[in-house]
C-alpha positions as CSV (number, residue, x, y, z in Angstrom):
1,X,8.4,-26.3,24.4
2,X,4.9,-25.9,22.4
3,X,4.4,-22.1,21.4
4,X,8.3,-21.0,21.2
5,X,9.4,-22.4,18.4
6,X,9.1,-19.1,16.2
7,X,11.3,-18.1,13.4
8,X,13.7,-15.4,14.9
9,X,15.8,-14.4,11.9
10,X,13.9,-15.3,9.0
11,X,16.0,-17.9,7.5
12,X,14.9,-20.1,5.2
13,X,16.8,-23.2,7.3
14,X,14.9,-21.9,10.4
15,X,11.9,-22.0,8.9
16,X,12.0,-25.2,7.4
17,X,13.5,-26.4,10.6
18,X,10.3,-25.2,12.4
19,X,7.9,-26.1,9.5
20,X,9.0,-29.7,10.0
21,X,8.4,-29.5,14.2
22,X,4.5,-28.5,13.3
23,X,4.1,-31.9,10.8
24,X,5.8,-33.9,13.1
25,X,3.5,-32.3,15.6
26,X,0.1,-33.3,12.7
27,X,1.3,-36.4,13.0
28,X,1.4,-37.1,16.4
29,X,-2.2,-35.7,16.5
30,X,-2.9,-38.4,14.1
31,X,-1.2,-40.6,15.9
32,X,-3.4,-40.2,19.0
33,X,-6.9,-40.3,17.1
34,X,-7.1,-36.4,17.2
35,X,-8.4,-34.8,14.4
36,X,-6.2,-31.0,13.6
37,X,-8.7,-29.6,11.6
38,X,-12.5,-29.2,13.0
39,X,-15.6,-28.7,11.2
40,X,-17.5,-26.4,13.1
41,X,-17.2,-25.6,17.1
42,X,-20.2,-24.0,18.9
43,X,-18.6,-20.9,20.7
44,X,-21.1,-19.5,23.7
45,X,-19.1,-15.9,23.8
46,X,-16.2,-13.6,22.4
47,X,-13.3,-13.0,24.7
48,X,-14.2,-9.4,25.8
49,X,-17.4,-10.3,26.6
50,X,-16.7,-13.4,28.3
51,X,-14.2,-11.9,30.6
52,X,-16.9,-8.9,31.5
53,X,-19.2,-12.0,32.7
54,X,-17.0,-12.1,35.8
55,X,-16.7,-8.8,37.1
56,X,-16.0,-8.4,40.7
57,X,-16.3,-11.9,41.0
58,X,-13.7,-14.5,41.6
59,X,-15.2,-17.2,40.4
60,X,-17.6,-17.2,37.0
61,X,-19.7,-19.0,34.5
62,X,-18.7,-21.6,31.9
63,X,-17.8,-20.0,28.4
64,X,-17.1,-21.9,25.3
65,X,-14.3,-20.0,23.2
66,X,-12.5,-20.1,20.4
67,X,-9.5,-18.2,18.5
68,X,-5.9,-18.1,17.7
69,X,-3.3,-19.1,20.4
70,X,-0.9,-16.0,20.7
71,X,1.4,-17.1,23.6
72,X,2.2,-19.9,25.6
73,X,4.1,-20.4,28.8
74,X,4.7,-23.9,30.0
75,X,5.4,-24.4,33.9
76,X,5.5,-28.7,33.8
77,X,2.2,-30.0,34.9
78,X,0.0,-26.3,33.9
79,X,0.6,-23.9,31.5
80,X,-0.8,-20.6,30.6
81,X,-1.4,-19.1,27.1
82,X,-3.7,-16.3,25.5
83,X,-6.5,-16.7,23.2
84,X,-7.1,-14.2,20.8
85,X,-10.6,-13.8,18.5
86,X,-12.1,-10.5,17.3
87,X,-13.3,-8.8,20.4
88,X,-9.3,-9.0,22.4
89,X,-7.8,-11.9,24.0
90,X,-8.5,-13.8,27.2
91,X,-6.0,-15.7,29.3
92,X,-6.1,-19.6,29.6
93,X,-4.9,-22.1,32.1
94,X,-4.2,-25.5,31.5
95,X,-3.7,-28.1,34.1
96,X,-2.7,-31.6,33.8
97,X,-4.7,-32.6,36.8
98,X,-7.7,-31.3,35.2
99,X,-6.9,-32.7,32.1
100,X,-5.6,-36.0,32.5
101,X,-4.0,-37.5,29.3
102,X,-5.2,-34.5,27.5
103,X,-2.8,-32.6,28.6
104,X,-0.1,-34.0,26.3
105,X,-2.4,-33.2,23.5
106,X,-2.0,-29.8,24.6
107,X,1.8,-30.0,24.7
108,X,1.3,-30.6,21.0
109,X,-0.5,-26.9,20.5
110,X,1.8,-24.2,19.0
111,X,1.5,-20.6,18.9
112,X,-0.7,-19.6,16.2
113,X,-3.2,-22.7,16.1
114,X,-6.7,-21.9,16.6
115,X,-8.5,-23.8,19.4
116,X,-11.7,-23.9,21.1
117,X,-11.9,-24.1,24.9
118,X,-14.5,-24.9,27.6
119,X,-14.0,-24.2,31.0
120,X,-14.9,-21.7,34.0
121,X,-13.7,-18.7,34.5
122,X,-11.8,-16.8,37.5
123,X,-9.5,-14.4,38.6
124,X,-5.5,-15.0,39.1
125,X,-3.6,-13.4,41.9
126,X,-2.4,-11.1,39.4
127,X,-6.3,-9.9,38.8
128,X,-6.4,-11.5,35.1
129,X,-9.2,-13.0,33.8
130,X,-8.7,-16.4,32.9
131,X,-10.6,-19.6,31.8
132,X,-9.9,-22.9,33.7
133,X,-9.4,-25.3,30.5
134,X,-11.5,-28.8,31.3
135,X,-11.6,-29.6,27.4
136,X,-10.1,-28.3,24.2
137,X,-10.3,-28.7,20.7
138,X,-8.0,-28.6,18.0
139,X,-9.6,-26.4,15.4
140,X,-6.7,-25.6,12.6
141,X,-3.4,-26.7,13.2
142,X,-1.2,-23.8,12.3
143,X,1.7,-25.8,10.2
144,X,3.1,-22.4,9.2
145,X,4.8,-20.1,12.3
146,X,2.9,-16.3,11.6
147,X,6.0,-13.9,12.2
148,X,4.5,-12.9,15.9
149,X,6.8,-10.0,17.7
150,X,7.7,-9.9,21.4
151,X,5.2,-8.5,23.5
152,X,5.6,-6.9,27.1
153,X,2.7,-4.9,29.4
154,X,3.2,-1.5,29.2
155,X,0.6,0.6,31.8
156,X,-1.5,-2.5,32.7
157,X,-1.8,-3.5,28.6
158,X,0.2,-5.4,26.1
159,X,2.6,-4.0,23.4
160,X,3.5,-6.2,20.7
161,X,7.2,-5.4,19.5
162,X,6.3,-6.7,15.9
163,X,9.3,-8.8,13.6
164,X,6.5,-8.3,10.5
165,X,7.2,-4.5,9.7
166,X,8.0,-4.5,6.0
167,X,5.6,-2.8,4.4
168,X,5.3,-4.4,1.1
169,X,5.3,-7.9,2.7
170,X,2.7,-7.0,4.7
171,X,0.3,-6.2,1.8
172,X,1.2,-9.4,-0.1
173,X,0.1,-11.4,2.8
174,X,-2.7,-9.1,4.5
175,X,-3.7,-12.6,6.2
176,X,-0.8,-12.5,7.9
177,X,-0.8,-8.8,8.8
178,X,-3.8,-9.0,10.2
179,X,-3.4,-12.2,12.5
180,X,-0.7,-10.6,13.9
181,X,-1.6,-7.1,14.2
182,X,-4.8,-6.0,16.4
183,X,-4.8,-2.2,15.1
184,X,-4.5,-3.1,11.6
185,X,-7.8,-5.2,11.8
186,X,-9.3,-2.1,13.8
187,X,-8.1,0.5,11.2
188,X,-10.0,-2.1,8.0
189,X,-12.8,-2.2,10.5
190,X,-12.8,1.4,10.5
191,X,-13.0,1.8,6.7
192,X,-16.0,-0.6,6.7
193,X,-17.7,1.8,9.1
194,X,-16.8,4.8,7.5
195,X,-18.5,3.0,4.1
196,X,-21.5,2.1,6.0
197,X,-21.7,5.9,7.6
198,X,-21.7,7.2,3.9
199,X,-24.4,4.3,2.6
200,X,-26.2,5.6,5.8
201,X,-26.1,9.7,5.0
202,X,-27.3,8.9,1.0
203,X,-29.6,6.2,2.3
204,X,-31.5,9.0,4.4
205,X,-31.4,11.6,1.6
206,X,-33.3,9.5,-0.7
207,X,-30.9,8.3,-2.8
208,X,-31.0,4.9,-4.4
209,X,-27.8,2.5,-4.3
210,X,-27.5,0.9,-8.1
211,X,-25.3,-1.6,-9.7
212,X,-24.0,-0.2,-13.2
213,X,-22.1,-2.6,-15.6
214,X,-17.9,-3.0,-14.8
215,X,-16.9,-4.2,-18.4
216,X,-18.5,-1.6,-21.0
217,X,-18.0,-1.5,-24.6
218,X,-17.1,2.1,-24.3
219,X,-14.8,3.7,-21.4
220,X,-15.8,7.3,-20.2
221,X,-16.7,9.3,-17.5
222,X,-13.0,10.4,-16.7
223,X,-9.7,10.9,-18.8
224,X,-7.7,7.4,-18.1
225,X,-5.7,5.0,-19.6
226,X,-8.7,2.1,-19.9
227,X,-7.6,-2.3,-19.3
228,X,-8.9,-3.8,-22.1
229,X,-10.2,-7.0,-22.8
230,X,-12.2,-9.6,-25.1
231,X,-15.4,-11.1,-24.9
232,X,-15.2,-14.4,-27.0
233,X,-18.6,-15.1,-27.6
234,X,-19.4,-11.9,-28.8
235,X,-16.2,-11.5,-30.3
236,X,-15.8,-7.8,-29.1
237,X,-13.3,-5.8,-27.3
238,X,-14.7,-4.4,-23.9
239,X,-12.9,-2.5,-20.6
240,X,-13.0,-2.1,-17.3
241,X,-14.6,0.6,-16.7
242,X,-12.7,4.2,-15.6
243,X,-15.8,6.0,-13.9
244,X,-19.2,4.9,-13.6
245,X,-20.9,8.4,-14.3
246,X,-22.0,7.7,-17.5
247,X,-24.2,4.7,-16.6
248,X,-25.9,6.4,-14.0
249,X,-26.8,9.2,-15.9
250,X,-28.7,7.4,-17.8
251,X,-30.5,6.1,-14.7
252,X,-31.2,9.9,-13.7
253,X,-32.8,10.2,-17.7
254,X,-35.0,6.8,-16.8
255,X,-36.5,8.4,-13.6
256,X,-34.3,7.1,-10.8
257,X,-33.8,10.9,-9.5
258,X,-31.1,10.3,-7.0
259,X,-28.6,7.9,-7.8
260,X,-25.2,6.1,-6.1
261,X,-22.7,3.3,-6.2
262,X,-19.9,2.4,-4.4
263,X,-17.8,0.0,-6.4
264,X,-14.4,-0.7,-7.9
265,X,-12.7,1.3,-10.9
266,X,-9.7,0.7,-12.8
267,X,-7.2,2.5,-14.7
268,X,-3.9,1.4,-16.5
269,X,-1.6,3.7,-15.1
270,X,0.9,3.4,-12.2
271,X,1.0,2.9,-9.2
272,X,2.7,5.1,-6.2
273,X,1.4,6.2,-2.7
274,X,-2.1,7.3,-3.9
275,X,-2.6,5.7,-7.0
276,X,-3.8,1.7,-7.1
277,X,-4.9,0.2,-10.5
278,X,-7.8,-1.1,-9.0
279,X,-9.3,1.8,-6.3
280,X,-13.1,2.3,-5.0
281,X,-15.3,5.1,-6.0
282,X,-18.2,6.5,-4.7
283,X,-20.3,8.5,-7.3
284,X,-23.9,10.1,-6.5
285,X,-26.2,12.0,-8.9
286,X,-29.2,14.2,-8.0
287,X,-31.6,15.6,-10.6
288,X,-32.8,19.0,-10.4
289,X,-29.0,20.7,-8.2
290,X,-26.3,22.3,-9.6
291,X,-22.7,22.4,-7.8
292,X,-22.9,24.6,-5.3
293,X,-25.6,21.9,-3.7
294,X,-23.4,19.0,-4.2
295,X,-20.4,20.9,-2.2
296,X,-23.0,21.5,0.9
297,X,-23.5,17.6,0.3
298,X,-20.1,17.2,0.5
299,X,-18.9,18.6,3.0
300,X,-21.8,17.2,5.3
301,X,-21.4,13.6,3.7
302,X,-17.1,13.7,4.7
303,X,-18.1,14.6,7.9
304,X,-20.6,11.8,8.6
305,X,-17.9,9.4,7.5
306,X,-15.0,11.2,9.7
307,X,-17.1,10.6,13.0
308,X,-17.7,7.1,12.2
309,X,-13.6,6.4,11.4
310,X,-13.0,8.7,15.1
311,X,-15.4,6.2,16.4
312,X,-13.9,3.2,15.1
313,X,-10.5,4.0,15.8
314,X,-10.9,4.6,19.6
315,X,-10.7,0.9,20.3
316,X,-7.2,1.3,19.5
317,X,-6.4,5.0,20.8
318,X,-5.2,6.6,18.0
319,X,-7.5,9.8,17.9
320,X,-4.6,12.0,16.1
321,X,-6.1,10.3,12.4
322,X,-10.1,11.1,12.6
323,X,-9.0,14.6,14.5
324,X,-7.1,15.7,11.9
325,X,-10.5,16.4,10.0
326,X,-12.2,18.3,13.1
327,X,-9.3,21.0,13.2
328,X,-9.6,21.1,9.9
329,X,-13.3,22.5,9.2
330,X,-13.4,24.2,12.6
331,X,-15.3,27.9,12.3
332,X,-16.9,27.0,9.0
333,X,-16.5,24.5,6.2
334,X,-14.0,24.4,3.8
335,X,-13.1,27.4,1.8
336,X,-13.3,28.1,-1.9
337,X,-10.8,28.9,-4.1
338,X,-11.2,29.5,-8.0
339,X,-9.1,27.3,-10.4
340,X,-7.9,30.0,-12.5
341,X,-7.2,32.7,-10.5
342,X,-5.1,30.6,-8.2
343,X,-2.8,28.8,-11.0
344,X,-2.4,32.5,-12.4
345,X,-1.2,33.6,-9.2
346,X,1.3,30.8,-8.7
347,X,3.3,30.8,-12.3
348,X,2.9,34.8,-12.0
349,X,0.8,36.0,-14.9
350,X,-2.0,37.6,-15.4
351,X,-4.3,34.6,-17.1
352,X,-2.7,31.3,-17.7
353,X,-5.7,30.8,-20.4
354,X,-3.9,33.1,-22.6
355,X,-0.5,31.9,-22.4
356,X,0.0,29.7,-25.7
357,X,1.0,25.9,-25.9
358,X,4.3,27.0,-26.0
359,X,4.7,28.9,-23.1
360,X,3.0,26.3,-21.3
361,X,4.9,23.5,-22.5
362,X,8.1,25.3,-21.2
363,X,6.5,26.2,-17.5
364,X,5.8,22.6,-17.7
365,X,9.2,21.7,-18.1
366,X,10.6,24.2,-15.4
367,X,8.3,22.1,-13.2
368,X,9.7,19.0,-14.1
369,X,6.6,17.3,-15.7
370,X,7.6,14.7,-17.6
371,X,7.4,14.5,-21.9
372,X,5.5,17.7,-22.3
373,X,6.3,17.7,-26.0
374,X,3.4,15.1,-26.5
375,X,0.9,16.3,-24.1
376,X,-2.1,18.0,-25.1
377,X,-3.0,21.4,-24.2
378,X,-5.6,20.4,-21.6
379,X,-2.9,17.6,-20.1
380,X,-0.4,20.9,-19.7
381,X,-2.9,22.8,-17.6
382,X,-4.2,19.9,-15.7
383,X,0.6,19.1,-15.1
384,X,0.6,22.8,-14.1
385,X,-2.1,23.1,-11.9
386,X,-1.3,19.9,-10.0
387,X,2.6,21.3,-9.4
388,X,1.9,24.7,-8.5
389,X,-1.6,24.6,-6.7
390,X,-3.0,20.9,-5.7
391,X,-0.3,19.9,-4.3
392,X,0.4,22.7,-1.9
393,X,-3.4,22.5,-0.4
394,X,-3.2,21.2,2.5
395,X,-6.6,22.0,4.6
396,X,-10.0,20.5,3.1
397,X,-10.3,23.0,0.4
398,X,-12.6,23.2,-3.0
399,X,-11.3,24.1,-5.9
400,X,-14.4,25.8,-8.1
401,X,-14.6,26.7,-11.8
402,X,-12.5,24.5,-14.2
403,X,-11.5,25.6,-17.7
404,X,-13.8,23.8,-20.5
405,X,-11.1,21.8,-21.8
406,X,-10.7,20.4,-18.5
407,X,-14.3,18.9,-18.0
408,X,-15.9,17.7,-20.5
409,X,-19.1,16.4,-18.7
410,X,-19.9,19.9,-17.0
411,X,-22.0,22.5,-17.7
412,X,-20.3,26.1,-18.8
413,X,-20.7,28.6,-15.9
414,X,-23.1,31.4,-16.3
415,X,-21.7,34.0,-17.1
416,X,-18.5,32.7,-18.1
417,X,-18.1,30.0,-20.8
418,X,-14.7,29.6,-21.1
419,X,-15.0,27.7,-17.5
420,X,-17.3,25.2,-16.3
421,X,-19.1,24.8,-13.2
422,X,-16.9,22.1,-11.4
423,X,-15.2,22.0,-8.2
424,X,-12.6,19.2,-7.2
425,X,-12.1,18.7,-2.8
426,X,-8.6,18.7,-2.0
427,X,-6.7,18.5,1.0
428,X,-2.9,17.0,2.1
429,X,-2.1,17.8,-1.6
430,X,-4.5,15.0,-3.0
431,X,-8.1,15.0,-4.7
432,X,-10.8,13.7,-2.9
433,X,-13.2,14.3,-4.7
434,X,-14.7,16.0,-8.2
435,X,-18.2,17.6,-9.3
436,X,-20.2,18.9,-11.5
437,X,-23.3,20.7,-12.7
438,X,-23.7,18.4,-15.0
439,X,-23.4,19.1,-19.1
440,X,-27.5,17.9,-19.9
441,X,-27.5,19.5,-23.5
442,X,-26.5,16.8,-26.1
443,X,-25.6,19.0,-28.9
444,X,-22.6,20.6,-26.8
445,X,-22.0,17.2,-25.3
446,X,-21.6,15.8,-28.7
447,X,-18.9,18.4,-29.6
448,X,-17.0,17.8,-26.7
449,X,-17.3,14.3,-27.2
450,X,-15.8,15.0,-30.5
451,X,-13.1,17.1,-29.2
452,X,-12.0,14.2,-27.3
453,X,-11.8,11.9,-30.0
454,X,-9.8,13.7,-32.1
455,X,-7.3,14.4,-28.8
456,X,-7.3,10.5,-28.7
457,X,-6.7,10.0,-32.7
458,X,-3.6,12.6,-32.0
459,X,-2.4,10.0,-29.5
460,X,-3.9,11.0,-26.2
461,X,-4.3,7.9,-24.5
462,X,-6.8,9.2,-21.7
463,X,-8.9,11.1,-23.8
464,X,-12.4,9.4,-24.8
465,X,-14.2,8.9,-27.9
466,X,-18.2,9.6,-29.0
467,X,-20.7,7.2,-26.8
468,X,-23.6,7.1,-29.1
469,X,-25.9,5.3,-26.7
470,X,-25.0,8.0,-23.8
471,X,-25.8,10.6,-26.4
472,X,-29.4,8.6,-27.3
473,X,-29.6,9.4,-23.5
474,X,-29.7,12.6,-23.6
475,X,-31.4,13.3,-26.8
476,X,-34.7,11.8,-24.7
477,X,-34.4,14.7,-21.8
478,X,-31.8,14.4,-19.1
479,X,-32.9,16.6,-16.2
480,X,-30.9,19.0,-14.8
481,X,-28.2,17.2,-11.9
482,X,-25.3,17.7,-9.7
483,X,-23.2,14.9,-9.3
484,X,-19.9,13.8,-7.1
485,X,-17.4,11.0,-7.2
486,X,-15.7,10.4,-4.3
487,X,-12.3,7.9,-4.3
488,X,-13.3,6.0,-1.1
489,X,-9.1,5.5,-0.7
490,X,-8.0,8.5,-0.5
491,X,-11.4,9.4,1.9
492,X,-9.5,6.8,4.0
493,X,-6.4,8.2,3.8
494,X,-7.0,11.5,4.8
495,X,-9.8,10.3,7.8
496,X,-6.9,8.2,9.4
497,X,-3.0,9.7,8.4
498,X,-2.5,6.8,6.1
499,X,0.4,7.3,3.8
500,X,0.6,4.8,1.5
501,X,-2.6,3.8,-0.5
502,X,-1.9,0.2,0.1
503,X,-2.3,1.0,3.7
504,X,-5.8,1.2,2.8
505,X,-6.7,-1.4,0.5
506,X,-6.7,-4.5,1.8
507,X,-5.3,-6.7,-1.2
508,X,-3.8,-3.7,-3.1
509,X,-2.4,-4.4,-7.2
510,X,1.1,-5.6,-6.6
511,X,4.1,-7.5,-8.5
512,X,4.3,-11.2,-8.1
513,X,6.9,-12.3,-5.9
């Protein structure tokens, strides 16, 4: 019978077995003069809508719809299946006294073809919604069988038992994924909002959204492993870029005052449950603010996108994500907490600045970080700080006041500088996001520059060299500025309960099959 001849186990004979029904199905289209795949179909509603044009009613209007056939149930002469486009799914009902010889065409219809339909619509003695079919249209024959689940109505709605649960070969084929699974297109729908809500709050605060380059001659702006390339014609090495800070500081030197782009990084590193080789940033700059601005922006801008994703993800019920956030900042924002004070307090000393690169290398080790006998002294702090303090934060909390080895972009704090005035968000034991009152003098920015380039000549592969042009930047004036970077990810993450970064990503970095 058309529509049930799914694979059930998975097996490669099955599948072939079914693959072959579906061409033999092609060419009986053929056959008959019926073309399997349309150009275009001219499609008068979406199913939600259309089934709200009836209301009370019994009887309705004519709709013209089109979508992916999801079930079918043939009873001889009629048959009923569901449509399903991006608004729900609607009921049909085919009858071969309506018809006429069409209905064997529609014999030839399996589950996961997508059709366009024309008909009235009315109410079954169940209450459904359904549209009459008087014509169809083959739009794309479906010559592959999507792995759909069993589905039963649970309280009035469907559930949809799913056979297409493994996790990794649901992000190799996310086309798949999503045909078969409703909430996964509402949750990607929801991280389009939640981009659009942050576009929105920097929009309104004057800033201006800017395109910087994505293959640079020099990396910088973070401490990563770089992708390298080549550009032929120029005969030059270039890379992908890690961060775009340093590009749009030198917008904020040309005049552009408030700056921000939302575009793709990538690093060479591995990948796990919050790390993708290719991940979206969000960066913003503002001339004339310091940190403690850019954490009031913060904190307003995260929860701007949180009520858009709570928005979004009521059309599938799910409120625990987005209201994870709300109980979260309750009774006043996130709290503060200085960075070394609070790595002091967890190894149980009185200043971890002072404790040599010996003793740090053997905390290190007690922790379980991995070759510490080659990391740099900056790397050791960063290992220890992420083991005995990030990744215990679990409420939205900012971390304030970085050592100066740490940040080489950020301005020394007053009054203290040995640190600098950064703060990183963290929450769920992850960075969200990183800041700084941004380093504008280019004689210090020089040195540090420096600094890292001899870290990188000792073998420190995510340490930087000295951008000359960057430097030129700065040498003409570079206003005073806060500015943020935001992984858009891990925002994701944390707005919905996702676990696994490729959860989030729609085509995430994987190994071929």
């Amino acid at each position: 019978m058309a529509g049930t001849d799914e694979p059930t186990g998975g097996e490669s004979e099955d599948l072939n077995f079914v693959m072959r029904a579906r061409r033999e199905k092609l060419d009986a289209l053929a056959a008959r003069g019926v073309p399997a795949f349309a150009y275009a179909f001219d499609r008068s509603h979406l199913a939600a809508p259309a089934a709200e044009l009836l209301g009370e009613a019994e009887e309705g209007p004519e709709v013209h719809l089109a979508g992916r056939v999801t079930s079918w149930r043939g009873h001889g002469k009629s048959a009923f299946a569901h449509l399903t486009d991006p608004s729900g799914r609607i009921q049909l009902y085919f009858r071969q006294d309506v018809l006429g010889d069409a209905f064997e065409i529609a014999k030839l219809i399996d589950l996961g073809d997508i059709v366009g339909v024309h008909g009235p619509l009315f109410r079954t003695r169940t209450g459904e919604v359904t549209v009459r079919v008087t014509a169809f249209e083959m739009l794309a024959k479906s010559l592959r069988p999507l792995p759909f689940g069993k589905e039963e109505m649970v309280d009035g709605r469907p559930v949809r038992h799913s056979t297409f649960s493994d996790g990794e070969q649901r992000s190799r084929q996310r086309y798949a994924d999503l045909a078969v699974h409703p909430e996964v297109r509402v949750m990607f729908t929801a991280r389009s909002a939640m981009t659009r809500a942050v576009r929105t709050f920097l929009d309104e605060r004057g800033f201006l959204e800017v395109e910087t380059p994505v293959l640079q001659p020099l990396y910088g702006g973070a401490a990563a492993k770089p992708f390298t390339t080549h550009h032929n014609a120029l005969d030059m090495p270039l890379y992908l870029r890690i961060a775009d800070e340093l590009y749009l500081k030198r917008l904020v030197v040309g005049g552009l005052e408030r700056v921000y782009e939302i575009g793709h990084d990538f690093r060479n590193e591995g990948t796990d449950r919050t790390h993708n080789p290719e991940f979206t940033m969000l960066e913003f700059y503002q001339a004339y603010a310091d940190y403690t601005v850019m954490m009031d922006q913060v904190e307003a801008l995260i929860g701007a996108a949180a009520e858009a994703v709570r928005k979004a993800l009521a059309a599938i019920d799910r409120p625990e994500h987005a209201a994870a956030f709300d109980a979260h900042i309750a009774g006043g924002g996130f709290p503060r907490v200085e960075w070394v004070p609070s790595l002091s307090r967890a190894m149980g000393v009185a200043d971890v600045l002072a404790l040599t690169d010996a003793e740090l290398r053997t905390a290190a080790e007690r922790r379980g970080v991995h070759g510490v006998a080659t990391l740099s002294r900056p790397k050791l702090l960063d290992e220890l700080f992420q083991s005995h303090v990030e990744s215990a934060i679990e409420r939205p909390t900012f971390v304030v006041d970085y050592p100066l080895a740490l940040s080489p972009l950020a301005k020394p704090k007053r009054g203290n500088p040995a640190l600098t005035e950064r703060f990183e968000l963290f929450a769920k034991g992850k960075e969200l996001a990183n800041a700084f009152s941004e380093l504008n003098d280019p004689v210090d920015q020089r040195r540090r520059f420096e600094d890292q380039a001899r870290l990188k000549a000792g073998g420190d592969e995510e340490a930087t060299g000295v951008d000359e042009d960057y430097l030129r930047a700065m040498e003409y004036g570079m206003p005073p500025m806060g500015g943020v970077g935001i992984g858009m990810d891990r925002l994701f993450m944390y707005l919905t309960g996702i676990q696994h970064i490729r959860d989030a990503i729609l085509f995430p970095t994987m190994r071929p099959e």
